[in-house]
N, C-alpha and C positions, 0 to 999 in steps of 0.2 A: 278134819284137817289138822293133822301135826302142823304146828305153825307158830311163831311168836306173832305179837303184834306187830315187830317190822323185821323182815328176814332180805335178805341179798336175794341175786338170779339163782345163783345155784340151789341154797336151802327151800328156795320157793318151788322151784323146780322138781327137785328130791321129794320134798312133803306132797305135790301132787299125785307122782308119780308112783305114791307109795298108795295111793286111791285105788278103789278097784279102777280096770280100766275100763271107760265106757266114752261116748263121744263128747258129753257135758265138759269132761275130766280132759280127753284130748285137745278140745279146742281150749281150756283153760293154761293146758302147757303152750301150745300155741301162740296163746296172747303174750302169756310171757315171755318166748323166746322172742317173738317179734321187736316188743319193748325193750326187749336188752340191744337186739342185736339192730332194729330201725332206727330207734329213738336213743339207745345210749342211754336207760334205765336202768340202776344198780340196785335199787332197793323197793323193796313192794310189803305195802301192810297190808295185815292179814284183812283187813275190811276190804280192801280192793279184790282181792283174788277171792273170796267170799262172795262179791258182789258179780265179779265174772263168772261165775259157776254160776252164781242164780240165775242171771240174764239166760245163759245157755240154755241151762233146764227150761226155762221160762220159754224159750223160742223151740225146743225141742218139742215141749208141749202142742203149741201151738201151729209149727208146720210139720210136725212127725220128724218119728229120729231115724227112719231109715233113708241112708243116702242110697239105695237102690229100690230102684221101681221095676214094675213088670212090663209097663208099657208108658212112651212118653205119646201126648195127643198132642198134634199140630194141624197145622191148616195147608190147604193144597202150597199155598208158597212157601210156608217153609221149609217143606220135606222137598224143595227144588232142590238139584242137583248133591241130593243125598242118597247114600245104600245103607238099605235096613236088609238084616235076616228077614222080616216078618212085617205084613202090612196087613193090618183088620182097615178094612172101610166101611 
């Protein structure tokens, strides 16, 4: 991470983006824009966005980094008044 210890939205921004991309890295631009644009956050040290990238990887770890699945399992009520392509029972 190109980064000072305390950089604006933009340069914080830029220095991730300059990451490979992967979703640790996307959800980290994320926070950020969020913070600028929710919260009205102009400035972010490098430990902060350091520590959001961890947490990421850390949850990636932990529930898998693919946001697609092959199949979603549910219970009779909840696949009520839904349409699938494809139903295994």
């Amino acid at each position: 991470l190109q980064l000072g210890a305390n950089a604006d939205g933009i340069t914080a921004r830029a220095a991730l983006r300059a990451l490979p991309p992967c979703g640790p890295v996307r959800a980290a631009i994320m926070w950020v824009e969020n913070q600028i644009h929710a919260l009205g956050r102009v400035g972010f040290a490098r430990a902060d966005i350091e520590a959001v990238l961890a947490r990421n990887v850390a949850l990636r770890r932990q529930h898998g980094g693919s946001a697609r699945h092959l199949f979603t399992a549910m219970t009779v009520q909840q696949a009520k008044n839904r349409e699938f392509e494809g139903v295994v029972i």
